[in-house]
DSSP file (Angstrom, degrees, kcal/mol; ACC not computed):
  #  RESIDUE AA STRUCTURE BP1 BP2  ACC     N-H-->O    O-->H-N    N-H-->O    O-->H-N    TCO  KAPPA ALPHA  PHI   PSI    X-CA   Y-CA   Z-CA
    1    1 A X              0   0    0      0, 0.0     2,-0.1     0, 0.0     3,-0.1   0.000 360.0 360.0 360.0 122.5  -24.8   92.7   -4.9
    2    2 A X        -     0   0    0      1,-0.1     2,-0.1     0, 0.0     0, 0.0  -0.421 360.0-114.4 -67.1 149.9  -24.3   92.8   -1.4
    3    3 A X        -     0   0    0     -2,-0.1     2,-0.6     1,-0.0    -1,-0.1  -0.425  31.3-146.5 -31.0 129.8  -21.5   93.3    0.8
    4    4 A X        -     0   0    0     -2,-0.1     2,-0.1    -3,-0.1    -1,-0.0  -0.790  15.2-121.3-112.3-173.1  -21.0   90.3    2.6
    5    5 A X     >  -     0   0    0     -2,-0.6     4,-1.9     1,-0.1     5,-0.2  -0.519  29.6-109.2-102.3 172.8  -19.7   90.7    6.3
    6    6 A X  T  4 S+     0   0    0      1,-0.2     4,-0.4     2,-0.2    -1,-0.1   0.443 113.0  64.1-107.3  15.5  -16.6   89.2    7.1
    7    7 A X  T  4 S+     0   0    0      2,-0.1     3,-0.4     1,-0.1    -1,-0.2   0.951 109.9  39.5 -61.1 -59.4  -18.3   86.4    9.2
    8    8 A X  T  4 S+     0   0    0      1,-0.2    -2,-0.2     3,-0.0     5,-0.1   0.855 116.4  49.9 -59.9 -29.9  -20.0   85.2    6.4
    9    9 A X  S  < S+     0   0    0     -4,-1.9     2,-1.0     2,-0.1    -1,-0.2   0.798  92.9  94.4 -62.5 -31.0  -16.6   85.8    4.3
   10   10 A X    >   -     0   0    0     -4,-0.4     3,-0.9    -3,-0.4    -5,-0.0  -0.515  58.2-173.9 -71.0 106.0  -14.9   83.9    7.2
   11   11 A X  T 3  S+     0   0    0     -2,-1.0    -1,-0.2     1,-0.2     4,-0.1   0.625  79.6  64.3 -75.6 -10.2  -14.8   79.9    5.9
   12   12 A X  T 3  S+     0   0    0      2,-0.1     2,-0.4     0, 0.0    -1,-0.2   0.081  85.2  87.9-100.8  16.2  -13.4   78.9    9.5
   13   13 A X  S <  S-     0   0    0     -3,-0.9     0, 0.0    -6,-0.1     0, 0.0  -0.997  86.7-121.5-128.4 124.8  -16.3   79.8   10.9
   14   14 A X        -     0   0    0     -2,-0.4     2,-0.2     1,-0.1    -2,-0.1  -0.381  33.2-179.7 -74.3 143.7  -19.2   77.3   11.1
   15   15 A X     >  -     0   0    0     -4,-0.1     4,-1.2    -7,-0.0    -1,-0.1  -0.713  50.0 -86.1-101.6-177.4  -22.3   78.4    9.4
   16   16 A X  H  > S+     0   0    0     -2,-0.2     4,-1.7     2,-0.2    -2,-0.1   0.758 124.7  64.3 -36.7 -33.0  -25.9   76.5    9.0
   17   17 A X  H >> S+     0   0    0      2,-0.2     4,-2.0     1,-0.2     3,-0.5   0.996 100.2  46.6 -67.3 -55.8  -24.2   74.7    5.8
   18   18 A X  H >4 S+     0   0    0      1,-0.2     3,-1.2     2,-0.2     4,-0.4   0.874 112.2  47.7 -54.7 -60.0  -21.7   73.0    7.7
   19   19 A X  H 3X S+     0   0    0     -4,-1.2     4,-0.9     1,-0.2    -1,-0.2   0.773 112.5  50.0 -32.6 -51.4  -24.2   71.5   10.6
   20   20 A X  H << S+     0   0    0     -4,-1.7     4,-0.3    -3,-0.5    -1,-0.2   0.683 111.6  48.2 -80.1 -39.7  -26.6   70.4    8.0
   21   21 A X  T X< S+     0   0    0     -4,-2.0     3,-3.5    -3,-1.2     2,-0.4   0.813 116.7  53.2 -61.0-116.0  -23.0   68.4    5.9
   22   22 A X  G >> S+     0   0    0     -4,-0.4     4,-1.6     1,-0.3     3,-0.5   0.180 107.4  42.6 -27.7 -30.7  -22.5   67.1    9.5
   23   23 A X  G 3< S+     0   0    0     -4,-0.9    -1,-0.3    -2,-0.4    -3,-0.2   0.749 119.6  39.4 -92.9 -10.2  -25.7   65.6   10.3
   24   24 A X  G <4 S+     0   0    0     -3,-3.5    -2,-0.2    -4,-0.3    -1,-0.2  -0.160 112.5  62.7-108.8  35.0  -26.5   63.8    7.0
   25   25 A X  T <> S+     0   0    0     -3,-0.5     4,-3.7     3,-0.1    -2,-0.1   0.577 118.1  27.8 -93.8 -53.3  -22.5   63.1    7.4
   26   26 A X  T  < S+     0   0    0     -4,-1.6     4,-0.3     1,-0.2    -2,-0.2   0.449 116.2  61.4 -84.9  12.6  -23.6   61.1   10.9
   27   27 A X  T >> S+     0   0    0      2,-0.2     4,-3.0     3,-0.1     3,-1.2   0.779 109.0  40.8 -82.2 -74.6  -26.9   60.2    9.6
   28   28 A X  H 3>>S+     0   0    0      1,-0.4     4,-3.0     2,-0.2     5,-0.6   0.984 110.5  61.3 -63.0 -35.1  -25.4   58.2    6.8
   29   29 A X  H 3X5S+     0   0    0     -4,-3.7     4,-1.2     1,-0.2    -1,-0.4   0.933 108.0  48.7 -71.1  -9.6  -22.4   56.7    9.3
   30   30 A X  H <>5S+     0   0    0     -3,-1.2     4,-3.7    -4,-0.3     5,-0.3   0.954 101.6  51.1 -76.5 -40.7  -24.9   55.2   11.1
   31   31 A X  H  X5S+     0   0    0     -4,-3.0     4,-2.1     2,-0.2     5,-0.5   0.939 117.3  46.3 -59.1 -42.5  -26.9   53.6    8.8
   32   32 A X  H  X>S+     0   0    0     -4,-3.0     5,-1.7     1,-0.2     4,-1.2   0.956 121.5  40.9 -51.5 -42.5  -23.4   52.0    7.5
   33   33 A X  H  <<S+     0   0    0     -4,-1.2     5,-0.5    -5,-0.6     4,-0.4   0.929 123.5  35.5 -65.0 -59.9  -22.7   51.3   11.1
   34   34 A X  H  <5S+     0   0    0     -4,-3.7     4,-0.4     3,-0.1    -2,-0.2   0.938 137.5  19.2 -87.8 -63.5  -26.3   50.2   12.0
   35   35 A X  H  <5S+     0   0    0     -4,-2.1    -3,-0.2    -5,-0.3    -2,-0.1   0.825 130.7  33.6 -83.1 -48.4  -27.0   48.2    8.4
   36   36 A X  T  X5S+     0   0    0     -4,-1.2     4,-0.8    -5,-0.5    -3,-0.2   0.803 112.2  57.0 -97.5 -43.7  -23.5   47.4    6.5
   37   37 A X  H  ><S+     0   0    0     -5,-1.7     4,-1.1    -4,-0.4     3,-0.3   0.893 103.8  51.8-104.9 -62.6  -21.1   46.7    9.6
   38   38 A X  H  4 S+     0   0    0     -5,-0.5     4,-0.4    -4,-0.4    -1,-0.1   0.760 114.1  43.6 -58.2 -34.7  -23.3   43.7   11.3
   39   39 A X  H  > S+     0   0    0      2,-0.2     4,-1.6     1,-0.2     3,-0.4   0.929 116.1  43.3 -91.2 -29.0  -23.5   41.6    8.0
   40   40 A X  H  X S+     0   0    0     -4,-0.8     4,-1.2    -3,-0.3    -2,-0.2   0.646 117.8  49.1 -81.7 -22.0  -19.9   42.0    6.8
   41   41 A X  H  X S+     0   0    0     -4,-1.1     4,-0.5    -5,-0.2    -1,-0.2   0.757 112.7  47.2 -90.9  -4.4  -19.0   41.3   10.5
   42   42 A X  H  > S+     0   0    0     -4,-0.4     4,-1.3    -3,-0.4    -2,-0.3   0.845 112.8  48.8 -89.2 -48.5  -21.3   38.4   10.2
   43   43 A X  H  < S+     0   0    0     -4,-1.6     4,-0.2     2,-0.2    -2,-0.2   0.540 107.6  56.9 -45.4 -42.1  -19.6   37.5    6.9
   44   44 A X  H  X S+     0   0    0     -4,-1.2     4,-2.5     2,-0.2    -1,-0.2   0.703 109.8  42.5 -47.2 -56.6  -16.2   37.8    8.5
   45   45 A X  H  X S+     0   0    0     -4,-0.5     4,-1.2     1,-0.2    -2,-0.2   0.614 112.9  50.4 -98.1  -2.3  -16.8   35.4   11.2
   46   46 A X  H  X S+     0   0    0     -4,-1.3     4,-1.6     2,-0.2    -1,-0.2   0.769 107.6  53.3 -50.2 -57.6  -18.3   33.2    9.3
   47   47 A X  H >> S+     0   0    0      2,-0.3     4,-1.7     1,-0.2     3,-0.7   0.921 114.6  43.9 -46.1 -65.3  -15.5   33.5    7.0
   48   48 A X  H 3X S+     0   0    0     -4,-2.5     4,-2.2     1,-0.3    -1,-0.2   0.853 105.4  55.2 -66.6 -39.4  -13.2   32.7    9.8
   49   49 A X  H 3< S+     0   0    0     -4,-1.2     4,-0.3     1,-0.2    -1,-0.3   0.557 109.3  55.5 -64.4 -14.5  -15.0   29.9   11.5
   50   50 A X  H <X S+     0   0    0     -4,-1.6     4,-1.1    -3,-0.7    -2,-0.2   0.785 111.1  40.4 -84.7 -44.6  -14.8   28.3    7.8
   51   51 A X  H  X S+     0   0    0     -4,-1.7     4,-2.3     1,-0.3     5,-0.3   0.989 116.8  50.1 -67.0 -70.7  -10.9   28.6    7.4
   52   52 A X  H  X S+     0   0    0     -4,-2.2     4,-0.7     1,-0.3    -1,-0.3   0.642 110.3  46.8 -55.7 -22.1  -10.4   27.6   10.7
   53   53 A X  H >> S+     0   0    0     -4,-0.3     4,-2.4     2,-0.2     3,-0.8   0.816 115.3  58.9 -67.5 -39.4  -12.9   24.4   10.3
   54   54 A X  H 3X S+     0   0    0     -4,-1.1     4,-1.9     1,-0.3    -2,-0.3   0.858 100.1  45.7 -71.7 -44.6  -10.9   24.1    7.5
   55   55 A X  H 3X S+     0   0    0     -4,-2.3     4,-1.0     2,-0.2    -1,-0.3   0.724 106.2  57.9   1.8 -67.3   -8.1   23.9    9.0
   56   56 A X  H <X S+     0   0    0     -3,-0.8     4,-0.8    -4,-0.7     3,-0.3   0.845 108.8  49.0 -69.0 -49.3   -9.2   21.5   11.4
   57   57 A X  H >X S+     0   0    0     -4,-2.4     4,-3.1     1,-0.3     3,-1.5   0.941 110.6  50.5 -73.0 -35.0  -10.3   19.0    8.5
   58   58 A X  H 3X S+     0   0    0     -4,-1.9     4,-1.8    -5,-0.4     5,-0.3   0.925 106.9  49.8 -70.7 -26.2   -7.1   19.4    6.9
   59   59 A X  H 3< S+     0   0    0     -4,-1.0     4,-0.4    -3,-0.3    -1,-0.3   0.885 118.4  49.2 -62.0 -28.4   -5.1   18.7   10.1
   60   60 A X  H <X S+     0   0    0     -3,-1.5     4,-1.4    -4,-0.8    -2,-0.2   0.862 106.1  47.7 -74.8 -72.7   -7.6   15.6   10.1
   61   61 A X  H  X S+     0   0    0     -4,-3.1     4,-1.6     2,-0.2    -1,-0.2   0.626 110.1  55.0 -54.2 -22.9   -7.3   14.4    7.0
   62   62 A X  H  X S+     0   0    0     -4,-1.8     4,-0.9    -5,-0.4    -2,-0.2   0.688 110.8  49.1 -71.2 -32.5   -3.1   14.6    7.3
   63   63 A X  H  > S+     0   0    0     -4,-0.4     4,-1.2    -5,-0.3    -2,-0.2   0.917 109.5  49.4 -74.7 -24.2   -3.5   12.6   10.2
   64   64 A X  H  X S+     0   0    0     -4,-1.4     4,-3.8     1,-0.2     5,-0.2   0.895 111.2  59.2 -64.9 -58.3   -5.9   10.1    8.2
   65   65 A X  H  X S+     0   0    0     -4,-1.6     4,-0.8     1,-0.3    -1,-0.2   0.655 108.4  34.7 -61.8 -28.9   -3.3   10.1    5.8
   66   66 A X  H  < S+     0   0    0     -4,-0.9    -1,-0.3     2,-0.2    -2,-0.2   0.801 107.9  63.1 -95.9 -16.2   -0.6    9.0    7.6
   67   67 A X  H >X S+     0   0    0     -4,-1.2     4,-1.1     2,-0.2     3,-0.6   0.761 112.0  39.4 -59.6 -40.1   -2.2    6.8    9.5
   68   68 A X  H 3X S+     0   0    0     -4,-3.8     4,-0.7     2,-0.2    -1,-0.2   0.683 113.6  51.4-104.7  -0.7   -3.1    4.9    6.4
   69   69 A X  H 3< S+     0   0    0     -4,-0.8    -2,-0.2    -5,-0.2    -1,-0.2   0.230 112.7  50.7 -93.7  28.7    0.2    5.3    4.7
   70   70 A X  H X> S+     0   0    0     -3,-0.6     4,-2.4     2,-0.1     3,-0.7   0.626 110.9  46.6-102.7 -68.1    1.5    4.0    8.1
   71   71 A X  H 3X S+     0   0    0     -4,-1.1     4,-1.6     1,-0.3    -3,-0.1   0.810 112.4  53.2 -42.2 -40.9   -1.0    0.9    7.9
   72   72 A X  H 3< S+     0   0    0     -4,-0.7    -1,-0.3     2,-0.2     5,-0.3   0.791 110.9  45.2 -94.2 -28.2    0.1    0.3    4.0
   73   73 A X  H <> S+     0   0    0     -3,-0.7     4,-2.3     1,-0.2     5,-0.3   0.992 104.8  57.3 -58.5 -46.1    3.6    0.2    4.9
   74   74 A X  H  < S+     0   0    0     -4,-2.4     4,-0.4     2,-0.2    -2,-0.2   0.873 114.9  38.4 -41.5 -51.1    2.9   -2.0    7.6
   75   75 A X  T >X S+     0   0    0     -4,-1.6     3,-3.1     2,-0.2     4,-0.5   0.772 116.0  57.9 -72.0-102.1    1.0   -4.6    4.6
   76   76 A X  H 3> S+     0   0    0      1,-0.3     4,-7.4     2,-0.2     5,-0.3   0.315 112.4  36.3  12.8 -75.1    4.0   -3.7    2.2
   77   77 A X  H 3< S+     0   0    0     -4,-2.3    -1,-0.3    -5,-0.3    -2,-0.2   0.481 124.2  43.3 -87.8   0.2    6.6   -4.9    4.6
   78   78 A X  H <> S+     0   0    0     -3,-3.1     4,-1.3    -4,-0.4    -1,-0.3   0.729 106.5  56.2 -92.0 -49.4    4.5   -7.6    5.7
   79   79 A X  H  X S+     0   0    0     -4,-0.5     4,-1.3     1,-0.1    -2,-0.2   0.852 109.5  50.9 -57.8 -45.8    3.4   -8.6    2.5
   80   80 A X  H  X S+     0   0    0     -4,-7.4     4,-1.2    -5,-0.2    -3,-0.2   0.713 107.7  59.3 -66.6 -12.4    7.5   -8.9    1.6
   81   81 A X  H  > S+     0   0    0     -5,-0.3     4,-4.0     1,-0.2    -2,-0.1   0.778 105.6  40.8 -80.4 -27.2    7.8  -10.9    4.5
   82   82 A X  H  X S+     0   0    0     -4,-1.3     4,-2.9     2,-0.2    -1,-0.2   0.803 117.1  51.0 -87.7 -19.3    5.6  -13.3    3.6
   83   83 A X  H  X S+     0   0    0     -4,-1.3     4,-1.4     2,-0.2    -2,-0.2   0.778 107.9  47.1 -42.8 -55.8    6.8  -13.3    0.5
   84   84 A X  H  X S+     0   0    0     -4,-1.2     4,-6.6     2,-0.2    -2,-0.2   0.886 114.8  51.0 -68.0 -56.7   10.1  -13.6    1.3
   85   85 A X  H  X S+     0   0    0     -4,-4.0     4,-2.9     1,-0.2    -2,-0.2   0.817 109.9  52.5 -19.0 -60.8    8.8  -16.4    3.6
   86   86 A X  H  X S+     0   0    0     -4,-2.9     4,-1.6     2,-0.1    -2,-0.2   0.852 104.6  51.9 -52.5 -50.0    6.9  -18.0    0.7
   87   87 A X  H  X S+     0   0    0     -4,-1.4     4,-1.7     2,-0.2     5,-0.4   0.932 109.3  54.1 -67.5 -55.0    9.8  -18.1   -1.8
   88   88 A X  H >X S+     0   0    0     -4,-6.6     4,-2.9     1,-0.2     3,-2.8   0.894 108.2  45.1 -15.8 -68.9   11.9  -20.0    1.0
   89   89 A X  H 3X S+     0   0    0     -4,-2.9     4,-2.7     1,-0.3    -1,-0.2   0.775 117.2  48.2 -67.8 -24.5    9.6  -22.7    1.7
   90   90 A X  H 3< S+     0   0    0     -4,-1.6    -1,-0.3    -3,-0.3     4,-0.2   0.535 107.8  50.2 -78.6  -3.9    9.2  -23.1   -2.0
   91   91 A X  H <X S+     0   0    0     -3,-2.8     4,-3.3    -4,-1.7    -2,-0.2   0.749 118.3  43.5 -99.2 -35.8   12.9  -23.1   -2.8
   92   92 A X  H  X S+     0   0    0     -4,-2.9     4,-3.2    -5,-0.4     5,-0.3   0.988 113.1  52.4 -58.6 -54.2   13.2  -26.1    0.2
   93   93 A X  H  X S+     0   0    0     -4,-2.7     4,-2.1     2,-0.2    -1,-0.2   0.761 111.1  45.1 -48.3 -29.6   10.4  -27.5   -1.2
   94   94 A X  H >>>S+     0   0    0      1,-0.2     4,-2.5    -4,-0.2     3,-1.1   0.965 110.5  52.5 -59.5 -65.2   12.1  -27.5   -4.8
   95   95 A X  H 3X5S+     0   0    0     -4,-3.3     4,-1.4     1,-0.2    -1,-0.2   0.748 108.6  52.0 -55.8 -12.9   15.1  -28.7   -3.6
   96   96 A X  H 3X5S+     0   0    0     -4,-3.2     4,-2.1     2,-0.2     5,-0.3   0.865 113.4  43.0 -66.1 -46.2   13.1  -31.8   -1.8
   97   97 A X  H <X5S+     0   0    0     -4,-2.1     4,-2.4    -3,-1.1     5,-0.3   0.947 114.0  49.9 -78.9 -38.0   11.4  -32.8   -4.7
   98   98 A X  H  X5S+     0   0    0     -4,-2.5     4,-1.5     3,-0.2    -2,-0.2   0.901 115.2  52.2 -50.3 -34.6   15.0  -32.2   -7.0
   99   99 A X  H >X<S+     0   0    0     -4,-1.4     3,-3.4    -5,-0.6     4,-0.9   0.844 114.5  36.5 -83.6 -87.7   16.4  -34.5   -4.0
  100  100 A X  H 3X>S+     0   0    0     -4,-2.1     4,-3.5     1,-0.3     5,-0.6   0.847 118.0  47.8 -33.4 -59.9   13.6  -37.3   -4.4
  101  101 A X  H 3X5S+     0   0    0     -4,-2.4     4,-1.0    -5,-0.3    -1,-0.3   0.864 117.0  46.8 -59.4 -15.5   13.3  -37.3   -8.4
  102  102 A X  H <X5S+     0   0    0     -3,-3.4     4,-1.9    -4,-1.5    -1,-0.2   0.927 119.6  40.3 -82.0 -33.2   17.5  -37.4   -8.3
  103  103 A X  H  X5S+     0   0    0     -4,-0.9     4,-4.6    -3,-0.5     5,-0.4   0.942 117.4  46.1 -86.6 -61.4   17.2  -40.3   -5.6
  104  104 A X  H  X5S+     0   0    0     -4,-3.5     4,-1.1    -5,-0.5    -1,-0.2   0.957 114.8  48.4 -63.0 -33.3   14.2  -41.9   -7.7
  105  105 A X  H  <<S+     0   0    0     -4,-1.0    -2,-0.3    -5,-0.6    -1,-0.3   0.861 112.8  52.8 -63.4 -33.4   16.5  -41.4  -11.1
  106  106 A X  H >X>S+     0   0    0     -4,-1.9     4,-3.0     1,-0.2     3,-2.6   0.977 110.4  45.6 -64.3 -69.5   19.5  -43.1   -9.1
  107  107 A X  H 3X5S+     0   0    0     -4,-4.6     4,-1.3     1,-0.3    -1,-0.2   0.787 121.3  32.5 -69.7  -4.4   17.6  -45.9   -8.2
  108  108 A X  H 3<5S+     0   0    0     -4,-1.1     4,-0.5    -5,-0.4    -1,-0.3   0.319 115.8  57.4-106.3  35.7   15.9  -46.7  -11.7
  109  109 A X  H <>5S+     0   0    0     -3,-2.6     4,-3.0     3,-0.1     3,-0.5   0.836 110.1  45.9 -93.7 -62.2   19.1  -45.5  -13.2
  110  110 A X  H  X5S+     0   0    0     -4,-3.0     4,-1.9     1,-0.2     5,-0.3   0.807 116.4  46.4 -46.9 -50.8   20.7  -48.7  -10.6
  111  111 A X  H  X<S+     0   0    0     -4,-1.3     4,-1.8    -5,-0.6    -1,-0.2   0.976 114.7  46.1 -66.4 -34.1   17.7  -51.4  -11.9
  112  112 A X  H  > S+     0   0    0     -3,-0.5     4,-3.0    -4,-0.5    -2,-0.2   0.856 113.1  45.2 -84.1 -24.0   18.1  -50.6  -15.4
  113  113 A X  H  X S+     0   0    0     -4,-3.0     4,-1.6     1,-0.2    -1,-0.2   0.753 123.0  42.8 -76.9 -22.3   22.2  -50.7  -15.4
  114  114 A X  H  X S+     0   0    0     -4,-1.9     4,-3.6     2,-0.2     5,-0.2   0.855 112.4  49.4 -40.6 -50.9   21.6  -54.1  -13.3
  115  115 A X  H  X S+     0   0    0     -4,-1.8     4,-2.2    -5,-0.3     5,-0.5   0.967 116.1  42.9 -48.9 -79.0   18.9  -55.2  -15.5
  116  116 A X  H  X>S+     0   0    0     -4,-3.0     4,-1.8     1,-0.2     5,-0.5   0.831 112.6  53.5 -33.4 -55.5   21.3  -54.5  -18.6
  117  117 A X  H >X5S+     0   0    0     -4,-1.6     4,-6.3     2,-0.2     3,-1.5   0.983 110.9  46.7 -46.0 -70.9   24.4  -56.1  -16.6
  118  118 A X  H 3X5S+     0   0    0     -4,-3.6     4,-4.5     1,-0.2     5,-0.3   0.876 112.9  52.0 -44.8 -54.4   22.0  -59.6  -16.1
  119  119 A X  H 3X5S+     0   0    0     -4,-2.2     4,-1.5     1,-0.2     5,-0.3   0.788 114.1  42.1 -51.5 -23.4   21.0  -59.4  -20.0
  120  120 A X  H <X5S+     0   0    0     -4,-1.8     4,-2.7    -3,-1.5     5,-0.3   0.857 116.0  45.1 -87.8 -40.6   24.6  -59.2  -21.1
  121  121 A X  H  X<S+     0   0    0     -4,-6.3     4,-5.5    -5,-0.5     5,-0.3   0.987 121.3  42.5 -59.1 -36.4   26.0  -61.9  -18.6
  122  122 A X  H  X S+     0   0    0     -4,-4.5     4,-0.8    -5,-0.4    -1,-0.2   0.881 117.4  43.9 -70.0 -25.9   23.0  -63.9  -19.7
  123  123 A X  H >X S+     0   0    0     -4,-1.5     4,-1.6    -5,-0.3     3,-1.0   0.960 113.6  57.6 -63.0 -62.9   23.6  -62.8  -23.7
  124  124 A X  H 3X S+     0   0    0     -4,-2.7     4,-1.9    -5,-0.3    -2,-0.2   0.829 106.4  50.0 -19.0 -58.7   27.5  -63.6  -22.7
  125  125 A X  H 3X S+     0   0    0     -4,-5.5     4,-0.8    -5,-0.3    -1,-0.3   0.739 110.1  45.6 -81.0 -18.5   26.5  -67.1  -21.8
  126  126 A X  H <X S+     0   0    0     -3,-1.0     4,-1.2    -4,-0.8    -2,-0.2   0.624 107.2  52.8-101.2  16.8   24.8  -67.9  -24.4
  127  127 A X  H  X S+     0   0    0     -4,-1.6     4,-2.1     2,-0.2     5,-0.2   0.748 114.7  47.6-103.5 -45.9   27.2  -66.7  -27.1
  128  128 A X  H  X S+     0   0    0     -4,-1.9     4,-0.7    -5,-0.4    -3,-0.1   0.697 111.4  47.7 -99.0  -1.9   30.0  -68.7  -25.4
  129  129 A X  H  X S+     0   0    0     -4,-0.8     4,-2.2     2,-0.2    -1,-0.2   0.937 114.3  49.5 -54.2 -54.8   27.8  -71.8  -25.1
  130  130 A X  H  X S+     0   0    0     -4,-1.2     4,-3.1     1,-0.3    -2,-0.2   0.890 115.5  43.4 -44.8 -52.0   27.0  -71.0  -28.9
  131  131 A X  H  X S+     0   0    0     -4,-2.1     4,-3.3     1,-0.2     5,-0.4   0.904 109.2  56.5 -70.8 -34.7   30.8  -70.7  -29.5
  132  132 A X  H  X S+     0   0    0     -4,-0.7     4,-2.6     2,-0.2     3,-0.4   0.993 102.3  60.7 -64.3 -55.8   31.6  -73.8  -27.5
  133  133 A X  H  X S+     0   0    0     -4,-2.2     4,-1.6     1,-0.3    -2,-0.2   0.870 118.4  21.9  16.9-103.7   29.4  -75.3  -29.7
  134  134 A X  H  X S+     0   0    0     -4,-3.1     4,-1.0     1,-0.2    -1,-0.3   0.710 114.7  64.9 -80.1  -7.7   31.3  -74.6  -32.5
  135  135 A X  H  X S+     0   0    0     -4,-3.3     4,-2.0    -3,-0.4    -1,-0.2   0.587  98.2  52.2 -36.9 -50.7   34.4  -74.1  -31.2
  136  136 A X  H  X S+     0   0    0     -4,-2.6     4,-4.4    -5,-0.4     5,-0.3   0.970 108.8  52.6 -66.4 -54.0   35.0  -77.9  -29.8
  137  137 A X  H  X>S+     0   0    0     -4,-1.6     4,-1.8    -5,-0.3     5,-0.5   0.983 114.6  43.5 -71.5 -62.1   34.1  -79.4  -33.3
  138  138 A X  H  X5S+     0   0    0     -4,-1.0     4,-2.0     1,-0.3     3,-0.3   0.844 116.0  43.6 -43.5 -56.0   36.7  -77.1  -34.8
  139  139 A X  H  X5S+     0   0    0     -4,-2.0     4,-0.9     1,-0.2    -1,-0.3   0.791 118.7  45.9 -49.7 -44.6   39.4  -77.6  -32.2
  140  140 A X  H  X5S+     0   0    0     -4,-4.4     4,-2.4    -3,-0.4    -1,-0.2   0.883 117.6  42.7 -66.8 -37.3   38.5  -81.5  -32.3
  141  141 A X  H  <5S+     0   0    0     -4,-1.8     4,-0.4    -3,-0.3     5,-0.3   0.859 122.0  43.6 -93.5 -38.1   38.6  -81.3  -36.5
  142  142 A X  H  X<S+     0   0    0     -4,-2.0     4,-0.9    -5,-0.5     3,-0.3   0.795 116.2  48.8 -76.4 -19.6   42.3  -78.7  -36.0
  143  143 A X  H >X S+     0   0    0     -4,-0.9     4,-4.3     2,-0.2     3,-1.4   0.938 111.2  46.0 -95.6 -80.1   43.6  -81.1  -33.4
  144  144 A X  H 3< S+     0   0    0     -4,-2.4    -1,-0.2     1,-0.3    -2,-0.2   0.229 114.7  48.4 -64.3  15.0   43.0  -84.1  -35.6
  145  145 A X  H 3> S+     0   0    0     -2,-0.6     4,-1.0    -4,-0.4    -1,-0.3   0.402 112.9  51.3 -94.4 -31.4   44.7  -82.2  -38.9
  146  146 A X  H <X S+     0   0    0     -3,-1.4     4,-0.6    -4,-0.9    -2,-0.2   0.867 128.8  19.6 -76.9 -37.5   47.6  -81.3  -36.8
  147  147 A X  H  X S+     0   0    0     -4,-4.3     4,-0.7    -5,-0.2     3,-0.2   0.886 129.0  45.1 -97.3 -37.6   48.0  -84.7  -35.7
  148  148 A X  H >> S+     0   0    0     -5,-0.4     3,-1.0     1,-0.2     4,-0.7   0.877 106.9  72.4 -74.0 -29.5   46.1  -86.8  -38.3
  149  149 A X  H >X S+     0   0    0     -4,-1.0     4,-2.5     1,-0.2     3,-1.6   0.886  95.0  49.3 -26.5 -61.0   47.9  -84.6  -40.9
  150  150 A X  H 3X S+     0   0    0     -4,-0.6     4,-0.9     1,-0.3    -1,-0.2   0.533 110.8  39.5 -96.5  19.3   50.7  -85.9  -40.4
  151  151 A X  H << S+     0   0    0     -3,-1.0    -1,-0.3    -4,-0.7    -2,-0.2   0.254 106.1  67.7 -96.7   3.7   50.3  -88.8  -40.5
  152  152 A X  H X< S+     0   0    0     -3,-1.6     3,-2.2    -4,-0.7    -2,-0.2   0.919  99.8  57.6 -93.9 -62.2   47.9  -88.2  -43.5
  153  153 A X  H 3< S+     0   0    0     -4,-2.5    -2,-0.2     1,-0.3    -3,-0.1   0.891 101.8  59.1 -22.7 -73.6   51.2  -87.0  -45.5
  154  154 A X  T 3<        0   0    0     -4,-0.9    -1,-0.3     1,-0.2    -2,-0.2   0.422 360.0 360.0 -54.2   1.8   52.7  -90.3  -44.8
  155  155 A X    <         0   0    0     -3,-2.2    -1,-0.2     0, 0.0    -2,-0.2   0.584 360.0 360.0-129.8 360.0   50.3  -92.4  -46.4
């Protein structure tokens, strides 16, 4: 076994090993540098230009989105107006037609309680024709026992 000298013994001292580490050290960083770097930085900006598109749509689509829940309130509160509108004219309209059919009930209410008045005067008259009728011959027949009575006594 040799001696070795205290160069070689010296680790702080570069030998052949170390140069040889150190050129397949930069050997290999280039090929990462040259080969690996370009596609992951391609990958990257890709990456980014994707978020950031993404982004973009989403801003897009939020504006889309309120723009058409602005547009459906718009109908909403349009749609209750007419609505509201609708019920009116149907609540006049009721009450127009409640006002003619009470008007149109009035008046045949008014023909049939006439009607009814004329059939009763006219029932009226003949029930006290009827009664005069019999009524005279009774009163003639009571008049002539109240008077011919008594003179009917006396004989």
């Amino acid at each position: 076994m040799g001696t070795k000298t205290s160069a070689e013994q010296n680790f702080l001292i570069p030998n052949g090993t170390f140069f040889v580490e150190l050129s397949i050290f930069l050997l290999v960083l280039a090929v990462v540098w040259l080969f690996v770097v370009p596609p992951i930085r391609d990958v990257l900006a890709e990456r980014e230009s994707r978020v950031t598109e993404t982004a973009l749509d989403d801003q897009r689509a939020r504006e889309l989105f309120e723009a058409a829940e602005d547009r459906v309130r718009s109908s909403v509160a349009q749609a209750r107006g007419e609505a509201a509108r609708v019920r009116e004219q149907a609540r006049h309209e009721g009450r127009s037609l409640l006002h003619v059919s009470r008007e149109r009930a009035r008046v045949e209410s008014d023909e049939m309680v006439a009607g009814a008045v004329t059939r009763l005067r006219a029932d009226a008259d003949a029930a006290a024709a009827r009664l005069r009728g019999h009524i005279d011959p009774l009163a003639r027949e009571l008049a002539d026992r109240v008077i011919g009575g008594g003179a009917g006594e006396r004989t």
